[in-house]
Structures are given as structure tokens and as C-alpha cells.
N, C-alpha and C positions, 0 to 999 in steps of 0.2 A: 504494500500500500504506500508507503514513505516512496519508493522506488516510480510508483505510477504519479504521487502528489509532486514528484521532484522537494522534498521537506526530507530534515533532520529525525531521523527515528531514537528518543530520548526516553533511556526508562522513568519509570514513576519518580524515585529521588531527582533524578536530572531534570524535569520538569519541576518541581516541588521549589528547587533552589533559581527558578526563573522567575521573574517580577512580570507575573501573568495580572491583568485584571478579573478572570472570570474563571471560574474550574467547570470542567462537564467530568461528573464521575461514572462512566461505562465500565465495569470489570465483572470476575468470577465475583460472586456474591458473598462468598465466605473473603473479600477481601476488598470488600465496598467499605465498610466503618471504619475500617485502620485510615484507609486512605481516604475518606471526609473528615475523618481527627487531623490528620496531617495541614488540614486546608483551613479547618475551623482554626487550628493553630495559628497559620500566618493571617487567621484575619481578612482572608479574601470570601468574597461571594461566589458560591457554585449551585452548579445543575446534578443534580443526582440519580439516576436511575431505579424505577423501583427494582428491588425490594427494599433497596438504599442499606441493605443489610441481610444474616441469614434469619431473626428474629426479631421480635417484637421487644428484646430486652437488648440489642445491639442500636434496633430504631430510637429507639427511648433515650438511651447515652448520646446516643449523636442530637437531638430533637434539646437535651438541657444543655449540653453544651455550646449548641450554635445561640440558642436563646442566652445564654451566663455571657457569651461573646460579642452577642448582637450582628452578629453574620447572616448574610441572605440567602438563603439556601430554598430551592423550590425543587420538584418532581415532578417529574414527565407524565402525569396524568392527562394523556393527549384527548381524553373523548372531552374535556371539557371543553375544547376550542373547536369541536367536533360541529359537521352536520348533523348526527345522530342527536348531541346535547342539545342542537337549536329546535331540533323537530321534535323532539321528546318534550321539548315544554311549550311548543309552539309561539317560540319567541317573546319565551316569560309569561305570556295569558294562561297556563294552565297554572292556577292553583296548587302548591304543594301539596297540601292537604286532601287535594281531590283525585289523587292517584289511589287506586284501590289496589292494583295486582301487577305486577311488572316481572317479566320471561326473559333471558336474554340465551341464547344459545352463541357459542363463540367456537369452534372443531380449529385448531389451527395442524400445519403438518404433523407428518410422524417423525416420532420423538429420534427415529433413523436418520432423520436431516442434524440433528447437532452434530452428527459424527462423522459423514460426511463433509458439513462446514467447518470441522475443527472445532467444535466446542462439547467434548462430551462429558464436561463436567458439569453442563446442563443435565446429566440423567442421574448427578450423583446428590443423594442428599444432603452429605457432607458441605458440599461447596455450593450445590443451587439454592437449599434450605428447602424446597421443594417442586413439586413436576407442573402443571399445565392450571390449575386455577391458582400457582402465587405465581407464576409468567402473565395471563391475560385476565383471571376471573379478577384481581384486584381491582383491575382497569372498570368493572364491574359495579362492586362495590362501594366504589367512592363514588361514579356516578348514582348508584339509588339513594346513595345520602343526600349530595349534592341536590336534587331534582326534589326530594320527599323534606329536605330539611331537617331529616332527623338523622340518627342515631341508629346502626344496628345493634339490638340486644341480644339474638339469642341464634344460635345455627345448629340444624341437622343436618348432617353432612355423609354420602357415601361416597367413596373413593375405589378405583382399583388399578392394579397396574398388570398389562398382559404379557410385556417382555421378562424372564424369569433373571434375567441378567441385570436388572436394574432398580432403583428404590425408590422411585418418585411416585406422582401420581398420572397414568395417562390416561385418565379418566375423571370428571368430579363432578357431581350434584351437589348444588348446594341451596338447602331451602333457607333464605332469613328472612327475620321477624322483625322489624323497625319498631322503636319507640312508639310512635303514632300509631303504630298498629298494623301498618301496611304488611303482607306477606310479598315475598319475590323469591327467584328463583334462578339460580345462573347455574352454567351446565359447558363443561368447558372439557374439550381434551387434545393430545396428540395422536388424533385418528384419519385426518385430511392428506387422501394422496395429491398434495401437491405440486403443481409446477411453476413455473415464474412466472405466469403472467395468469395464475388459476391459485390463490396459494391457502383461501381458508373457508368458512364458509359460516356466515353470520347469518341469524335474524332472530326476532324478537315480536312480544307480544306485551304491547303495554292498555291497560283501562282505565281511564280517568272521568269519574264524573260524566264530563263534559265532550270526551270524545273516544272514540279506539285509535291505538295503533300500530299496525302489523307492518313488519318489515321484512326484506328478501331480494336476494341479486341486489340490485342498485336502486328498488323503489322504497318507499314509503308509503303507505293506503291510510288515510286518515278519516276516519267517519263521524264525522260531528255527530252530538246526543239527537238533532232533530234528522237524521238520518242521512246528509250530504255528506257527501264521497266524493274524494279529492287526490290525484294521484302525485306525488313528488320522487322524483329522479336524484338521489344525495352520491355523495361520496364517501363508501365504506373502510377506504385502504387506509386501515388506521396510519399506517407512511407517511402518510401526507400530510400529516398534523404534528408531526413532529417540527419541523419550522417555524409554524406558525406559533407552534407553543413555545421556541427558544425566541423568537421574535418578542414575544409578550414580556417573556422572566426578563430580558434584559432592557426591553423600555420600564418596566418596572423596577428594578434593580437602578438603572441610570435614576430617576425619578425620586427613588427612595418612599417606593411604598412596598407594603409586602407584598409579596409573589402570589399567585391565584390559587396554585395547590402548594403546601411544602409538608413536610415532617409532621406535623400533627394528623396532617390525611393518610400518609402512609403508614403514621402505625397504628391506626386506627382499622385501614383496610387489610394489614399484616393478621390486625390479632383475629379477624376476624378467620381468615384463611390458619390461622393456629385453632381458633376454637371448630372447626370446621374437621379439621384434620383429628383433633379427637373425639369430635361427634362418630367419626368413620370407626377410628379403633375401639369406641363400645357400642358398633353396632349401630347407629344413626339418632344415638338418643340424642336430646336437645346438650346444647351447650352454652353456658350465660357468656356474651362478649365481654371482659374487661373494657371499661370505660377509660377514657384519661380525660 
């Protein structure tokens, strides 16, 4: 990659000791909070990656120290700059309160492409912290907070994994309960035979009060309560919002306001995929979210 950018290929210390203004933290996951302490240390503002860590107690340590610091720190929670986030609330007129039930289904590749692309410490739990809903389902979950206004409290969760050689999850259901009351349901795995220009396969099923809405390939069908039906054409390739979302953190950042997602959303959306993961191990019973 340095070789096709024509750029200096500089490991992590050799970057750390350059007088950068901004960090973007991309790495194995068992080795994301060393190197956002490293950053929170000199005092700079960065972009973090979720899981931004392997746990909900590594998020935590980074989330008081950048706060004890005063350092800007945000997370790549890309749906919220999303076509998806605009049409799900139909441009702020839905009502938080008047979402009744919310589906989202998200199948990205098989879990056979990390190792192919050289990352197959994506299938180990050790270093990924886990498999296919703390990859994409968190992307999830902060959306249903974001949209409902509340809090998840409580998750049943089934998991499974079908490669015998591996420990993640390539598979996950997961039912939560929000504060307000709303039920939802995110459902995520590595089962997508993918190709490059074919690579996941989304849709979703949201009810509000006031309208339905069903999504799939590239549409959105939106049914208002008096029964008009309206069809919208969006953009699903979560890709493409990654820009536009380092665009915002840094007009923000320049600005000196806080960032639109940071550390308090991811480990919020972490604990939830931890409480989630031991609803699986006893069976599906419910499990209470730790709050922060």
C-alpha cells in the first residue's frame, strides 16, 4: 500500500513520535486501547474504530481517560450520517416515541474472506473480542438508541458458529428491549457469498405509529398510517459513509464541539453485544444491559 501511495511506511511508535494533528485508530482489536492511551497521552484528537477495544472494560478506560484529558475522540458509527438514519426517521418527523418494533437483518461475507485478505485474527476471539454482531450488529444498536432515544436494557441472544476451527460468532440473533419499551431485533452473520461489486445483503423492517418501513436491494417502501405508499431509491454500501462521517468529526473537532458518536456510544453498544453473548451461553435467557 505505502509502495502504490508512493508514502513512508512508519510503524505505530514512529508515527506516535510525529506532530500529527489528528489520529485515525484502525488495528487488531486486542490492540486498539494500548494505542488510543498512547494518543490520549500526547493530547491529540483521534478517530477510533469500533470496537475501539476487545471489551466493555478496555472501552471504559479509554472513554475516563480521554474525558480526565479533554481529548476529542469520536467512532465510526457510519449509519448515522446514513441514508438509512434519514429515512428511518423520515427527516426527524417520526417521533421517537412512536416506533413500536424495529428488524434489521445485516449477512455480511464469509468469515473465509478474513483469511484470504490477510486478517484472520478476525476469527480469533483473543484479538477480534468477537465474530459478526461486534463487526456490524453494533452498527445496529446504537442506531435503535439513536432513532428510539432510549437506552437498551435487556438482550436475548442466540449465537453459533459452523466452522469447527474457529471461536467467534458466524451467526447472531439478537432480541433487545429498550427502556421505552420498544422490542427490536438485529440478526447479523458471516454467511454472504460475496463478490466485489455483490458483497452483503441488508434489509429491514421498521413500525412506527405513523408509518411502515420495509427495506431491500436499494429501495425503501414507506407506507404512511392513512395508507400512501411511496417508493425511495437510498444508498446501502455502508463504504460510502465512511467520508462523510470523517468529514463531520473533523469540522467538529476544528470547531470545538463534541463529535456526533464517541466512546460513550461504543460502550454502550459493546456491553450490549457482551450481555448478548451471555444470553447465548445460558441458553437465550434474558440478560440486564449495564448502564453507564
Amino acid at each position: 500500500m505505502a509502495r502504490q501511495l508512493d508514502c513512508p511506511l512508519l510503524s505505530r511508535d514512529e508515527l506516535l513520535n510525529l506532530d500529527f494533528d489528528f489520529a485515525m485508530i484502525f488495528s487488531r482489536h486486542s490492540e486498539m486501547a494500548g494505542t488510543a492511551q498512547k494518543v490520549i497521552n500526547k493530547g491529540k484528537p483521534f478517530l477510533i474504530e469500533k470496537p475501539c477495544g476487545l471489551n466493555t472494560a478496555e472501552v471504559e478506560a479509554l472513554r475516563l481517560a480521554a474525558n480526565k484529558a479533554g481529548v476529542f475522540v469520536t467512532v465510526p458509527f457510519i449509519l448515522r450520517v446514513s441514508d438509512l438514519a434519514r429515512e428511518l426517521s423520515q427527516n426527524g418527523s417520526l417521533s421517537p416515541a412512536g416506533y413500536r418494533h424495529l428488524s434489521f437483518r445485516f449477512i455480511v461475507g464469509a468469515s473465509s474472506r478474513y483469511e484470504v485478505n490477510g486478517n484472520k485474527w478476525m476469527l480469533s476471539k483473543a484479538a477480534a473480542g468477537g465474530g459478526s454482531v461486534l463487526n456490524v450488529g453494533v452498527h445496529f444498536f446504537e442506531l435503535l438508541e439513536s432513532l428510539t432515544q432510549s437506552r437498551i436494557v435487556s438482550v436475548t441472544a442466540q449465537t453459533q458458529t459452523f466452522r469447527k476451527d474457529i471461536d467467534i460468532d458466524e451467526l447472531a440473533m439478537f432480541t433487545v428491549t429498550l427502556a421505552s419499551g420498544q422490542i427490536a431485533h438485529v440478526h447479523t452473520g458471516y454467511l454472504y457469498p460475496g463478490t466485489p461489486d455483490d458483497q452483503r445483503e441488508f434489509g429491514f423492517s421498521v413500525s412506527h405509529e405513523a408509518a411502515h418501513l420495509q427495506g431491500y436491494a436499494d429501495q425503501i417502501v414507506v407506507k404512511s398510517a392513512d395508507g400512501a405508499l411511496r417508493h425511495t431509491t437510498v444508498e446501502y454500501n455502508t463504504d460510502h459513509f465512511y467520508p462523510i462521517f470523517f468529514r463531520d468529526a473533523l469540522a467538529r473537532c476544528r470547531a470545538g464541539q463534541p463529535p456526533l458518536v464517541g466512546l460513550d456510544e461504543a460502550q454502550r453498544a459493546i456491553a450490549v453485544v457482551e450481555a448478548g453473548y451471555r444470553s447465548s451461553e445460558q441458553g437465550g435467557t434474558p440478560v440486564a444491559v449495564p448502564q453507564i
